[in-house]
Structures are given as C-alpha cells and as structure tokens.
C-alpha positions in Angstrom: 15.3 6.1 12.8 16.0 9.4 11.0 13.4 11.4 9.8 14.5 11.1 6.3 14.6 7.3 6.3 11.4 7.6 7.5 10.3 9.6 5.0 11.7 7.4 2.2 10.2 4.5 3.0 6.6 6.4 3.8 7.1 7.4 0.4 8.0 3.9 -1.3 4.7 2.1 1.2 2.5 4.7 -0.6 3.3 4.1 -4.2 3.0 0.2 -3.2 0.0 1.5 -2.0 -1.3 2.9 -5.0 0.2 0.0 -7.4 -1.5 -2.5 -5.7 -5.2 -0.6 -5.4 -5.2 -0.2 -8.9 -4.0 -3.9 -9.4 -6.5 -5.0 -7.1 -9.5 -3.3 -9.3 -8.2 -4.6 -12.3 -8.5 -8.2 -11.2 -12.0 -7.6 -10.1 -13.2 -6.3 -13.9 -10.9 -9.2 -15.0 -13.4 -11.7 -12.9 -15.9 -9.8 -14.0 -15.3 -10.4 -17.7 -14.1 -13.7 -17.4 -16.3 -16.1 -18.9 -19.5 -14.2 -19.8 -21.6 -15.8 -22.7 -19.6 -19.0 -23.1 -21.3 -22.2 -23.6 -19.0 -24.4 -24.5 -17.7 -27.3 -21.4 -14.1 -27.1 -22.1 -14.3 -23.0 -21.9 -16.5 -22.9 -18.8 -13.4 -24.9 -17.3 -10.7 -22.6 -18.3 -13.1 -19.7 -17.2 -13.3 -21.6 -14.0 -9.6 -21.9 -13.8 -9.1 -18.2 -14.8 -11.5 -17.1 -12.0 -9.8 -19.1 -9.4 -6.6 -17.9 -10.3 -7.2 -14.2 -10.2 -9.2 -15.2 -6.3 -5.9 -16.3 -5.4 -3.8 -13.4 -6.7 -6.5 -11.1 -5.1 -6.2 -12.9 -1.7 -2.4 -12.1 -2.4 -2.6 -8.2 -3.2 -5.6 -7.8 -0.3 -3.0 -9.3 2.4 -0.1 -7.5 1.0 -2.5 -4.1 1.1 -3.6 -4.5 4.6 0.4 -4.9 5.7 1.0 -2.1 4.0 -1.5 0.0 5.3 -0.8 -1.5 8.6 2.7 0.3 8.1 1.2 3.6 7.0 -0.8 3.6 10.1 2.1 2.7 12.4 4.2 6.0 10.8 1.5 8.4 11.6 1.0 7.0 15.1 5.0 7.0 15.3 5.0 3.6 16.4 7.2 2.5 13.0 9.9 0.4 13.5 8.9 -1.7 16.2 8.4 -5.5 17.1 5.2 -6.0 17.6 5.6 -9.1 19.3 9.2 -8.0 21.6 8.2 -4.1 21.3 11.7 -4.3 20.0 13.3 -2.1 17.4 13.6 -3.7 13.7 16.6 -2.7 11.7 16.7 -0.4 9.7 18.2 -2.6 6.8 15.3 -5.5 8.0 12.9 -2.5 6.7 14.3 -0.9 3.6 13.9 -4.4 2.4 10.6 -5.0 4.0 9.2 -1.8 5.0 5.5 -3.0 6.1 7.8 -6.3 8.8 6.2 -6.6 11.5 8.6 -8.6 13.4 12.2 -8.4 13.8 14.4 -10.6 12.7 14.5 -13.0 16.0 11.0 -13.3 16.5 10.2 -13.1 12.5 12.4 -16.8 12.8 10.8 -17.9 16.1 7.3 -17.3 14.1 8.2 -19.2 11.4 9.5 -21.9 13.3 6.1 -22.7 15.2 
C-alpha cells in the first residue's frame, strides 16, 4: 500500500477516533441525567427505555472504538492491511471503505457464513 494511502486512511481512523470518544462521553452524562428526580410510573419506564437505549448505542460506539483502535495499532506496528485470519493482503478499495476490516473479503464471507 502506498505511503500516502496509508496516511489517508490513518488520518480518517483518527478523526473517527475522536468523533466517537466524544460521542461515547456524551451518552454516559446522557445516562447520567436520564431520569433523576422522577416519580411518576409511566416516566420511570420511559427513563428505563431511554437508559437502555443509550446502553445499546454505547455497546455500539465501544466496539466500533476498539476496531478502530485495533487499526491504529496495526499502522504503527506496520502490520495494516492484512488478514488476520489468511495473513493475506485486503484491498485497498475493501479498506477505504472499511478502514479498521479485519478480514478480507474471502474470509470476511466464510466468517459470516459460520
């Protein structure tokens, strides 16, 4: 992969970075928030609901973050690019649309298969 390349998608993995730490916080104040001082049944449920949904969007960012750290950590130990299940290499188009894949495309279908 060309140095530039690389360079373009280091640079688009940290901004993701970035957007998704500062997402990430803001759900935890939103749980925080959520539902303090009511007493009524009917709003303890939605606060329920609300808490439960922002849980599940923060399981969402947390896994996303760890991929994409994961990446990060795979450009400075120039191992980017690379199946980590063939030790093949993943194209380059397969990564400008995913940067943080792990998998190239033929075992990224036999994974999903089983």
């Amino acid at each position: 992969m060309r140095a530039s390349k690389l360079k373009e998608l280091e640079k688009w993995l940290l901004g993701k970075r970035k957007g998704l730490l500062s997402g990430v916080r803001a759900q935890a104040s939103n749980l925080e928030t959520a539902g303090s001082g009511t007493l009524d049944l009917a709003d303890q449920a939605a606060n329920a609901y609300t808490k439960e949904f922002l849980l599940s969007l923060g399981d969402a960012d947390r896994r996303l973050l760890r991929q994409v750290d994961s990446a990060l950590e795979k450009i400075r130990l120039r191992t980017f690019g690379k199946c980590e299940k063939c030790e093949g290499e993943i194209a380059v188009k397969r990564l400008e649309a995913v940067p943080f894949a792990e998998y190239c495309i033929s075992c990224q279908e036999e994974e999903e298969r089983q």
